[in-house]
Short mmCIF file of the C-alpha atoms (twelve columns), coordinates in Angstrom:
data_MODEL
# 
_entry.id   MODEL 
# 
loop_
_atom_site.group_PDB 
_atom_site.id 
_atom_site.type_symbol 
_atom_site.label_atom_id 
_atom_site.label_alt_id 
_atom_site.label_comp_id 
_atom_site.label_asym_id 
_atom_site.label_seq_id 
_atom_site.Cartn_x 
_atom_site.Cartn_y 
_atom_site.Cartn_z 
_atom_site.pdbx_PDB_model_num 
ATOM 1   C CA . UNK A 1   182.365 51.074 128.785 1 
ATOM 2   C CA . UNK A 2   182.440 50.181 132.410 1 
ATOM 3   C CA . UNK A 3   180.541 53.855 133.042 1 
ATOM 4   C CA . UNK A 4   177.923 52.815 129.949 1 
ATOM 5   C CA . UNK A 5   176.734 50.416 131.618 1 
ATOM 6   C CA . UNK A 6   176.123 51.493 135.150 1 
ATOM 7   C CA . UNK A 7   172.765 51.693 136.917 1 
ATOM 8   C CA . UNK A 8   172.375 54.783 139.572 1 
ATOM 9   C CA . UNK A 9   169.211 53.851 140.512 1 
ATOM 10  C CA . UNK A 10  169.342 51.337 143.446 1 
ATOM 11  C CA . UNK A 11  165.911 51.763 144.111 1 
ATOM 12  C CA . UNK A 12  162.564 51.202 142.284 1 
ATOM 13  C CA . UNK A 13  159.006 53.099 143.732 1 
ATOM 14  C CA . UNK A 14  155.882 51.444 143.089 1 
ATOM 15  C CA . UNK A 15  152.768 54.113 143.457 1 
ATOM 16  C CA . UNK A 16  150.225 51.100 142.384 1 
ATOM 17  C CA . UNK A 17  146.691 52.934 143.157 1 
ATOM 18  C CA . UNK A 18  147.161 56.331 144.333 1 
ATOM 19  C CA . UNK A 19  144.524 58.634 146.152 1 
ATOM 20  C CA . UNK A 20  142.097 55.483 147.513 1 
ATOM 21  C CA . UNK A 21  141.547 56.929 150.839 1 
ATOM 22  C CA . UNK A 22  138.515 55.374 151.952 1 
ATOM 23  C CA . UNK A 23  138.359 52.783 149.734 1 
ATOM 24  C CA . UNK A 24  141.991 51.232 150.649 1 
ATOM 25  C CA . UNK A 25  140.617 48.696 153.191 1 
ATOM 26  C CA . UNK A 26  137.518 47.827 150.617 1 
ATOM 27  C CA . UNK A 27  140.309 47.616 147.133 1 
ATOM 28  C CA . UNK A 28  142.467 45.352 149.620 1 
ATOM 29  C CA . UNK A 29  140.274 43.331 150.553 1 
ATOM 30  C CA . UNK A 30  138.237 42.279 147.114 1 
ATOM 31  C CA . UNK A 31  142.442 41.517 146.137 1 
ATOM 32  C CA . UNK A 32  142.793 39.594 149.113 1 
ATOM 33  C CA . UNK A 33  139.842 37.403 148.342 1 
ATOM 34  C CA . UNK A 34  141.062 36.844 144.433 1 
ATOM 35  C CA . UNK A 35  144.209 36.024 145.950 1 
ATOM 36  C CA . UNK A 36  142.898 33.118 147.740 1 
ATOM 37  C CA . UNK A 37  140.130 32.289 145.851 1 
ATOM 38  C CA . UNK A 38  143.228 32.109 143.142 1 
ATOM 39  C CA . UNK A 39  145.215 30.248 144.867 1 
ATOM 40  C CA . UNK A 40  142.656 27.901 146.239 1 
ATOM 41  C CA . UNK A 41  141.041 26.924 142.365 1 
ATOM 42  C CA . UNK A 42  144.372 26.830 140.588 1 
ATOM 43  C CA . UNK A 43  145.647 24.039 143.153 1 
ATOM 44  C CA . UNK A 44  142.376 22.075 143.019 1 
ATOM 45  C CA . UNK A 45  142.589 22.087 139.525 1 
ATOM 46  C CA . UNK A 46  146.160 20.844 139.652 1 
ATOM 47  C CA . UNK A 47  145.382 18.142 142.647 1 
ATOM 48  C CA . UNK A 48  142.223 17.227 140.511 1 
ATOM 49  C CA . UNK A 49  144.239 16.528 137.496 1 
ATOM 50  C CA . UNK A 50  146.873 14.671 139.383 1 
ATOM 51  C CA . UNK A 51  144.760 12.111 141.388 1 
ATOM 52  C CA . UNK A 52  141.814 11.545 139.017 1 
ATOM 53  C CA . UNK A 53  142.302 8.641  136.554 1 
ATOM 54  C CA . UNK A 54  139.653 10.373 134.453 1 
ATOM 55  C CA . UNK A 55  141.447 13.546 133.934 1 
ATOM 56  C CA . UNK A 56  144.210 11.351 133.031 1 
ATOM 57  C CA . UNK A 57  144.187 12.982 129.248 1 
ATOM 58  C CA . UNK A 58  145.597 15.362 127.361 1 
ATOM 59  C CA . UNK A 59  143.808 18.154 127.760 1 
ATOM 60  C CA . UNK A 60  143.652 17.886 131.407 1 
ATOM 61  C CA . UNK A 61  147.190 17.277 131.477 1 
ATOM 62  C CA . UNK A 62  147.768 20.609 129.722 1 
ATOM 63  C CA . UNK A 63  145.104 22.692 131.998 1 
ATOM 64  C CA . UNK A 64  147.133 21.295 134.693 1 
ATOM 65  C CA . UNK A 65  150.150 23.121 133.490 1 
ATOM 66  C CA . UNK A 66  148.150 26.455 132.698 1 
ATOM 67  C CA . UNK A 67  146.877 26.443 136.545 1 
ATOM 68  C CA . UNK A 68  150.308 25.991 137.827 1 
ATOM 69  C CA . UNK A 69  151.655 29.002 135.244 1 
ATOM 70  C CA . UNK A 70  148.629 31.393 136.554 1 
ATOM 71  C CA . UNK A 71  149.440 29.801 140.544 1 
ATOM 72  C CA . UNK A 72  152.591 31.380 139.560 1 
ATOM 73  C CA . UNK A 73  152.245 34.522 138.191 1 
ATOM 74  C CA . UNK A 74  150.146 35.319 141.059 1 
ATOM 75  C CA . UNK A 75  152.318 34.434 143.460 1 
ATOM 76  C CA . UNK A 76  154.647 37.305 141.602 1 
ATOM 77  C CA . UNK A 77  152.630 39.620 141.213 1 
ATOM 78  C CA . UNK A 78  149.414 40.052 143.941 1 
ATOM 79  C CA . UNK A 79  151.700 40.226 146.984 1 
ATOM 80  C CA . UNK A 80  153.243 43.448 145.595 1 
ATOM 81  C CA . UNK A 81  149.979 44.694 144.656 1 
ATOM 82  C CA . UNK A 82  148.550 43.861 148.115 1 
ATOM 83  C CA . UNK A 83  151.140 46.221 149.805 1 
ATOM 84  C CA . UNK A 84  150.870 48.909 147.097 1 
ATOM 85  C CA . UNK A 85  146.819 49.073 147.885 1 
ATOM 86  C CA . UNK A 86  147.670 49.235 152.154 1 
ATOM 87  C CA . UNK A 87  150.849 51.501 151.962 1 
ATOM 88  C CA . UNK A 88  150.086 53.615 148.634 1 
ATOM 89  C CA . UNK A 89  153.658 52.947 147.593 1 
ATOM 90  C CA . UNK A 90  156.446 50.253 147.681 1 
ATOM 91  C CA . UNK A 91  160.174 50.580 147.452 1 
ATOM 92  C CA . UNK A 92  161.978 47.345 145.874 1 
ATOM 93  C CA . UNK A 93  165.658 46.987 145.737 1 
ATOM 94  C CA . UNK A 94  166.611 47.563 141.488 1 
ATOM 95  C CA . UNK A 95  167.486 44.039 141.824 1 
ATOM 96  C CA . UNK A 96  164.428 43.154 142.831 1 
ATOM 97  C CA . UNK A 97  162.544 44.743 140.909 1 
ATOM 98  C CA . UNK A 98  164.149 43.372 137.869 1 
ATOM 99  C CA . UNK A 99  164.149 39.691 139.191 1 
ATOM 100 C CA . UNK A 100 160.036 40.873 139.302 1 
ATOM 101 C CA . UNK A 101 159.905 41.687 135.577 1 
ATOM 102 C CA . UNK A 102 161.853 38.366 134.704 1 
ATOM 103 C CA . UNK A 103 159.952 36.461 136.871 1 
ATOM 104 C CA . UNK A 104 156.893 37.567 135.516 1 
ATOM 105 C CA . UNK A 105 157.870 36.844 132.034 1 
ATOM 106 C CA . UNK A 106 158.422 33.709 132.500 1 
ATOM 107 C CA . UNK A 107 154.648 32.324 133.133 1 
ATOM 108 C CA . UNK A 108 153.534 35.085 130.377 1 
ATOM 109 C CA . UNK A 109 155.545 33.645 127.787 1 
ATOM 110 C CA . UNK A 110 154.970 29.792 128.840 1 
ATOM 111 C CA . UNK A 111 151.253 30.570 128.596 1 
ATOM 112 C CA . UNK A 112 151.540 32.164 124.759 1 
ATOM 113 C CA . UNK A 113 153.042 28.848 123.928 1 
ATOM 114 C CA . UNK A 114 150.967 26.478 125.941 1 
ATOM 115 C CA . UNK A 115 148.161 28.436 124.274 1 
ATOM 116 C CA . UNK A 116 148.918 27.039 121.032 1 
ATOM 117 C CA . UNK A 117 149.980 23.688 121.940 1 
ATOM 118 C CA . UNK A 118 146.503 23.397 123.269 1 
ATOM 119 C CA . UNK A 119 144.657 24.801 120.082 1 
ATOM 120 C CA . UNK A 120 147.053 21.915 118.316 1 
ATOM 121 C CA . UNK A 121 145.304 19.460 120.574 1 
ATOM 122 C CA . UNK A 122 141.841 20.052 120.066 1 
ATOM 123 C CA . UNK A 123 142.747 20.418 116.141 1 
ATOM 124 C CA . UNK A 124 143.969 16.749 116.483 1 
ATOM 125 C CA . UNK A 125 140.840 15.423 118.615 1 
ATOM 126 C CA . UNK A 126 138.536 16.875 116.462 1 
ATOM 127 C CA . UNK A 127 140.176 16.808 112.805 1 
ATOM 128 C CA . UNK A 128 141.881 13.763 113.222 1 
ATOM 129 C CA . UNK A 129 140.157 11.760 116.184 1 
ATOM 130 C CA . UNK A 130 141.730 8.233  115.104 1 
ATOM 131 C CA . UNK A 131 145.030 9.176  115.138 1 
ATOM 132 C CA . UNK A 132 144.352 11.623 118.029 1 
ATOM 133 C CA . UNK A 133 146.388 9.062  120.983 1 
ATOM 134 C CA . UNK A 134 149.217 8.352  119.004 1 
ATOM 135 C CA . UNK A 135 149.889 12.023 117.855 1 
ATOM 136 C CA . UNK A 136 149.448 13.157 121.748 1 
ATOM 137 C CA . UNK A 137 150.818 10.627 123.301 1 
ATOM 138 C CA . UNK A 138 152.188 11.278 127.053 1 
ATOM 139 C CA . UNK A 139 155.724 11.705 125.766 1 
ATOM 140 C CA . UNK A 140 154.916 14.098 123.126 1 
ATOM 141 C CA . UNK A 141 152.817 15.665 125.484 1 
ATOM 142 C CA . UNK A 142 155.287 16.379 128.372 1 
ATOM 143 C CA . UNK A 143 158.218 17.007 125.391 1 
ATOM 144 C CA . UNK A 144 155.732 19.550 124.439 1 
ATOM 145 C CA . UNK A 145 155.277 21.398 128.297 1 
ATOM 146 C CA . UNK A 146 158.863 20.957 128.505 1 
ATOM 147 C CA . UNK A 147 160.229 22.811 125.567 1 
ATOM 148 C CA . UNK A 148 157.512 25.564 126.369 1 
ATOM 149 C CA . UNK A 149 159.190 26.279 129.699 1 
ATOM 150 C CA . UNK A 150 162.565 26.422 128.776 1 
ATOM 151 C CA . UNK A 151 162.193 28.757 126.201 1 
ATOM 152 C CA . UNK A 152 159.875 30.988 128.126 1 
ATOM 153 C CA . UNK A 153 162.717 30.991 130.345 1 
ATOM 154 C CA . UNK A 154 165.399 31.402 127.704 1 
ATOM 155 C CA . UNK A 155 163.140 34.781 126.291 1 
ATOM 156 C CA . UNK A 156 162.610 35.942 129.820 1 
ATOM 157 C CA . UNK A 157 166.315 36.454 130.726 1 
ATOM 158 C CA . UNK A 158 167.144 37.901 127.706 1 
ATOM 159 C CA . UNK A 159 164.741 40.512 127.920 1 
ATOM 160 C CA . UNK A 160 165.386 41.154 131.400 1 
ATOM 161 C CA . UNK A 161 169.295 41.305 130.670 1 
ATOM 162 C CA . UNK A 162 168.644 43.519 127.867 1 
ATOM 163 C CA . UNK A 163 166.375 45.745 130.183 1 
ATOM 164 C CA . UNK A 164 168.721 45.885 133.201 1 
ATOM 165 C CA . UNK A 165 172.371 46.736 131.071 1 
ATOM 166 C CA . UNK A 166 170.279 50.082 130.318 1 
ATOM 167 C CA . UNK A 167 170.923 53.239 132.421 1 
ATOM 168 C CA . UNK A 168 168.843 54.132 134.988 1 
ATOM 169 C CA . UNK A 169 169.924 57.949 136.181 1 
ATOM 170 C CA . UNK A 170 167.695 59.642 138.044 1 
ATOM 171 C CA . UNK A 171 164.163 58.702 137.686 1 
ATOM 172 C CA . UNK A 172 162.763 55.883 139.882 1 
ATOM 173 C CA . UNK A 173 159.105 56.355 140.554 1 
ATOM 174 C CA . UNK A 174 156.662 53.641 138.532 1 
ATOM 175 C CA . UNK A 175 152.816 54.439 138.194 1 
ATOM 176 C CA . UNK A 176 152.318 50.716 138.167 1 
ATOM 177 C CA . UNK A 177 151.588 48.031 140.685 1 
ATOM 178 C CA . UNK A 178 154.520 45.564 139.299 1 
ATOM 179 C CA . UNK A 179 157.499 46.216 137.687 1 
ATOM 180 C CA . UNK A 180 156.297 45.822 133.991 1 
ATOM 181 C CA . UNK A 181 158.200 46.382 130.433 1 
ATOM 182 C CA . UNK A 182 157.012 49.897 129.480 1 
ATOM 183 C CA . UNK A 183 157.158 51.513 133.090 1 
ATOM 184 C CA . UNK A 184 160.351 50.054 133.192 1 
ATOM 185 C CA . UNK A 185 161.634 51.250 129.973 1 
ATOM 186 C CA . UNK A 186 160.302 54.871 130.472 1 
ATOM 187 C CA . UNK A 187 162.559 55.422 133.614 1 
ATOM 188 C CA . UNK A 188 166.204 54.739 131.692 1 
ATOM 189 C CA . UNK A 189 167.835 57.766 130.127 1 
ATOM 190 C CA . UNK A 190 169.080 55.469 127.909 1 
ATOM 191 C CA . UNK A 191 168.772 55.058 124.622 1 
ATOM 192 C CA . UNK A 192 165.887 52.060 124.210 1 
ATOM 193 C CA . UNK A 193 165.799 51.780 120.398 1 
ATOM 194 C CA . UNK A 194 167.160 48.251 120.630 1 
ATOM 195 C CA . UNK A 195 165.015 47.098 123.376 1 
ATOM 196 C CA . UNK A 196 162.086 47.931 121.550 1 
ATOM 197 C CA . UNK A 197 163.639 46.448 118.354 1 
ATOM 198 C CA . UNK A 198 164.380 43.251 120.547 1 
ATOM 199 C CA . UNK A 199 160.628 42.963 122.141 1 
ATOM 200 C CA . UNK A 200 159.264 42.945 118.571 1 
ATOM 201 C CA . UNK A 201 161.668 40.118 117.288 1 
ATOM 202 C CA . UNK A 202 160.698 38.299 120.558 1 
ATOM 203 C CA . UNK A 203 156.836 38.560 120.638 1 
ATOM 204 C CA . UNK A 204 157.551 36.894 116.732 1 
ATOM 205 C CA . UNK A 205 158.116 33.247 118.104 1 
ATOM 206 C CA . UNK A 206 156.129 33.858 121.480 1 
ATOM 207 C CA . UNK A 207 153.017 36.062 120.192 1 
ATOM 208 C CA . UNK A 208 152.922 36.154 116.556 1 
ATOM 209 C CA . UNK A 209 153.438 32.108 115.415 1 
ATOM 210 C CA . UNK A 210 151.441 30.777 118.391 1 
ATOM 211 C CA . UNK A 211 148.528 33.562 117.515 1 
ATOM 212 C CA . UNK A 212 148.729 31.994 114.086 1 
ATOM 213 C CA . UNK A 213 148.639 28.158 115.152 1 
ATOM 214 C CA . UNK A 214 145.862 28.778 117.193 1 
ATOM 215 C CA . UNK A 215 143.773 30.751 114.195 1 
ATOM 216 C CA . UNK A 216 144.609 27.879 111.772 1 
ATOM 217 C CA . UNK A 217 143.913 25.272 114.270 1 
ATOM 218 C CA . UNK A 218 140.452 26.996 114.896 1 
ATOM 219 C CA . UNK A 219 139.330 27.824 111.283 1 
ATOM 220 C CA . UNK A 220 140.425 24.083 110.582 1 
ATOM 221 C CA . UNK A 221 138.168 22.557 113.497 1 
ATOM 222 C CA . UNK A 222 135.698 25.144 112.358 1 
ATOM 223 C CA . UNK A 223 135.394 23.559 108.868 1 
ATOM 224 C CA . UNK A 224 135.556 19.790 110.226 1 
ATOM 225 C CA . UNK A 225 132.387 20.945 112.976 1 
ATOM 226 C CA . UNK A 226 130.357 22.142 110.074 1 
ATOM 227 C CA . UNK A 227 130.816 18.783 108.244 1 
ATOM 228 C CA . UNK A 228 128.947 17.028 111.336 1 
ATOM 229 C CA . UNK A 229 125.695 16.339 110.236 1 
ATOM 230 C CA . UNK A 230 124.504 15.326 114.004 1 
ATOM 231 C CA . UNK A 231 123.425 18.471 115.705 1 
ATOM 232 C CA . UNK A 232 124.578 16.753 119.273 1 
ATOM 233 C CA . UNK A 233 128.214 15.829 117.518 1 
ATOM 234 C CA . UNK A 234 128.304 19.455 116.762 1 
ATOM 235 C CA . UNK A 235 127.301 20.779 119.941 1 
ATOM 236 C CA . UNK A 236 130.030 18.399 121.847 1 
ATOM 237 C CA . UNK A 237 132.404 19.112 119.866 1 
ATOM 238 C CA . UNK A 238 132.097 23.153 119.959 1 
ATOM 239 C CA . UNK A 239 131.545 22.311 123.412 1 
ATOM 240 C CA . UNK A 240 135.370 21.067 124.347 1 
ATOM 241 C CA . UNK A 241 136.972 24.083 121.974 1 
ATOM 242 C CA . UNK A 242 134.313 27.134 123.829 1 
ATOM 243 C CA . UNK A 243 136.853 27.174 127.236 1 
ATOM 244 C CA . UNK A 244 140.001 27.192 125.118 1 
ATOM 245 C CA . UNK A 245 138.615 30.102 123.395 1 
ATOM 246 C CA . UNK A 246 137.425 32.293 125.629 1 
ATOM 247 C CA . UNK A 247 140.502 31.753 127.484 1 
ATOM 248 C CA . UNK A 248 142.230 32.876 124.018 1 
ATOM 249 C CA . UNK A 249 140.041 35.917 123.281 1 
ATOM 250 C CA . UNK A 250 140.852 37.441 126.936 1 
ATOM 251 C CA . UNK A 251 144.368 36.770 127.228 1 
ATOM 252 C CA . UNK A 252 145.885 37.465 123.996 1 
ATOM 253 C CA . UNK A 253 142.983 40.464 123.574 1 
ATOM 254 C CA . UNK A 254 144.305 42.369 127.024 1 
ATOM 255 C CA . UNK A 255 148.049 41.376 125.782 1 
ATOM 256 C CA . UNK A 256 147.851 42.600 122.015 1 
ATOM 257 C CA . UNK A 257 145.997 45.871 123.720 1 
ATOM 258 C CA . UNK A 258 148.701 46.395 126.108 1 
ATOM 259 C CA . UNK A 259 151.969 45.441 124.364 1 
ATOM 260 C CA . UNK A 260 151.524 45.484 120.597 1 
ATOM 261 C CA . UNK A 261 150.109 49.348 121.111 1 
ATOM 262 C CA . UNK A 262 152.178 52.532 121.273 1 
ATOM 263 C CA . UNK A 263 152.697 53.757 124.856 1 
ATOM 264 C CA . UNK A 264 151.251 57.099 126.081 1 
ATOM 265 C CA . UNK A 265 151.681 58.978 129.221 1 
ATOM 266 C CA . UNK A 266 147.977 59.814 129.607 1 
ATOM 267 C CA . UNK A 267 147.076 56.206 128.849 1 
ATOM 268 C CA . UNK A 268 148.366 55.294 132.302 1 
ATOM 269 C CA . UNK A 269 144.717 54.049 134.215 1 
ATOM 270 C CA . UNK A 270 144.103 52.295 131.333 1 
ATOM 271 C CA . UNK A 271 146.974 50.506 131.150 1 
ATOM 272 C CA . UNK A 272 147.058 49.468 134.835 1 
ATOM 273 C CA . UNK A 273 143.339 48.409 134.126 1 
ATOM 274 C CA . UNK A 274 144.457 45.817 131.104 1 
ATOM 275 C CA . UNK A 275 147.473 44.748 133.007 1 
ATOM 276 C CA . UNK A 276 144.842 44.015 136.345 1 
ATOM 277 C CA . UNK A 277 142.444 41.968 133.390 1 
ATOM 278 C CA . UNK A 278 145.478 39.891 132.291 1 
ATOM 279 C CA . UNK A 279 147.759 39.517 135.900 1 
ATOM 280 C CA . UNK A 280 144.917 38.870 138.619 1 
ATOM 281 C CA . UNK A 281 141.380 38.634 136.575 1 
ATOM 282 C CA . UNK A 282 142.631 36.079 134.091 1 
ATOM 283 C CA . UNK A 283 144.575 33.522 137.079 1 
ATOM 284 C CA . UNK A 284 140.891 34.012 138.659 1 
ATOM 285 C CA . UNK A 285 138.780 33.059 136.222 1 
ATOM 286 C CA . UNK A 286 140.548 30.239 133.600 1 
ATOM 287 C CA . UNK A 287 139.759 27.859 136.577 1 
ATOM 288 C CA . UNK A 288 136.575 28.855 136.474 1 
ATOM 289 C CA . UNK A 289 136.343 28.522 132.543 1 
ATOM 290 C CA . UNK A 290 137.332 25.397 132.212 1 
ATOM 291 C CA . UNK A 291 135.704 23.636 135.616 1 
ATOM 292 C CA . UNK A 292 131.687 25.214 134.647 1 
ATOM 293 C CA . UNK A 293 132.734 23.513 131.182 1 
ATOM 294 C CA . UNK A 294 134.048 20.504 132.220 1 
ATOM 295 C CA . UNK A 295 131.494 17.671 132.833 1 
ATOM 296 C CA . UNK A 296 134.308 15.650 133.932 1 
ATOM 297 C CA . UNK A 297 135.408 17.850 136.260 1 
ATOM 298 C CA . UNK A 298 132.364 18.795 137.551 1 
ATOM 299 C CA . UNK A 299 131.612 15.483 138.422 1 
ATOM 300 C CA . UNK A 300 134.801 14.551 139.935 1 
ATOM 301 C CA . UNK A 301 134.218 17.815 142.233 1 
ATOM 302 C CA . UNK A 302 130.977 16.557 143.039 1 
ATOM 303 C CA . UNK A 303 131.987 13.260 144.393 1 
ATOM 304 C CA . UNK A 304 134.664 15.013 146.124 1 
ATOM 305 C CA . UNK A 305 131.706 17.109 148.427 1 
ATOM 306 C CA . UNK A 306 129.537 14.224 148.845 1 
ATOM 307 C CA . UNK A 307 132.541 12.325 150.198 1 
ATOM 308 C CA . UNK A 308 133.414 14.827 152.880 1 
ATOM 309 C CA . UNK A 309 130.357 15.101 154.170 1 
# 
């Protein structure tokens, strides 16, 4: 059993983008600048949220915690891409690596789940507006955040336990730019029946229920918008659902792409490309969502620049 178990492979290669040539010092770059400009709108949102009694909701309280997962996740996963665009290749440690995928789970899984709790609060403000502070009060509210993050982390380790008591012989070269599920799995000469039967009774609870909370919760505000007879009540109240949902549409669109089909070889670009839309594109641009939405935030940010100068 002790022999079972053992992992030969003490190193993991990262090729990330191979054959840039010219364009390495370009590629890094435009990452460079999403890094920051990632880093720089995620915090703002968060220091917003935090010091702005008007934000003081909700909502705001929840798009505080979604800039603080996607702060994280890029923090995880754009300085390993960063030295996989400069040096064509990185070597990580196995242990790294798999303290990578883990990681990275973490803020993936959180943000399934603080999807839906969302989509529950807008159903509430919208379907049941009198009732809407009591039902989402602060305490539910943070009882909410906090059960999301410990069972992201609760699914995160066990995946990544699963994934590392496999055998990993000979193999050690990934055509990815992070140490991701499939890559991962494709390298062990082990047999990975159970870890793919274990990913599909996970992504239940963490893909599948909050996919269908947010559906309900949207076909339900659907039918209470189209009972508006104002055209203005309608438009303000499609208006605070619109960023939730395109948020929606792109991340669980790239995921269910990525994850829910089949792996193939020859599918390899394309699944760096939906794995770039979903790990540095999405971080990028939820900020940006929710802020050219926001007429609250907008005018907080506003007062902000007229103060400084």
């Amino acid at each position: 059993m002790g022999m079972k178990n053992q992992t030969w492979v003490s190193e993991i290669v990262l090729l990330g983008f191979q054959n840039l040539h010219n364009f390495k010092v370009p590629v890094f770059s435009l990452f460079l600048l999403i890094y920051i400009l990632t880093v720089w709108e995620n915090v703002l949102i968060i220091v917003l949220v935090a010091f702005s009694r008007n934000l003081h909701s909700p909502m705001y309280f929840f798009l505080q915690q979604l800039s603080a997962c996607d702060l994280l996740e890029s923090a995880i996963i754009l300085p390993i891409l960063l030295q996989t665009v400069i040096y064509e290749k990185v070597t990580l440690p196995f242990i790294g690596c798999m303290m990578q995928f883990s990681s990275f789970a973490v803020p993936e899984d959180f943000e399934c789940l603080l999807l839906a709790v969302m989509a529950y609060d807008r159903y509430v403000a919208i379907c049941i507006p009198l009732r809407y502070t009591s039902i989402m009060s602060h305490r539910v509210c943070v009882t909410f955040i906090l059960i999301s993050w410990l069972l992201s982390f609760m699914f995160a380790l066990g995946l990544a336990s699963t994934v590392a008591s496999l055998q990993f012989c000979n193999q050690n070269t990934i055509n990815h730019f992070f140490c991701d599920f499939f890559p991962l799995l494709e390298l062990s000469c082990s047999d990975t029946f159970l870890v793919y039967i274990n990913i599909i009774l996970e992504s239940i609870p963490l893909v599948l229920f909050p996919f269908i909370l947010i559906s309900v919760s949207y076909m339900c505000i659907a039918h209470a918008i189209l009972k508006i007879v104002s055209h203005t009540g309608r438009q303000k109240a499609f208006s605070t659902c619109s960023s939730h949902l395109a948020v929606v549409s792109m991340f669980y669109g790239t995921l269910i792409a990525l994850y829910m089909a089949p792996p193939r070889k020859e599918s390899q670009t394309t699944s760096k490309v939906l794995s770039l839309l979903y790990t540095v594109v999405t971080p990028l641009v939820n900020p940006l969502i929710y802020s050219l939405r926001s007429k609250d935030i907008r005018k907080i940010m506003q007062r902000v620049l007229n103060g400084t100068k």
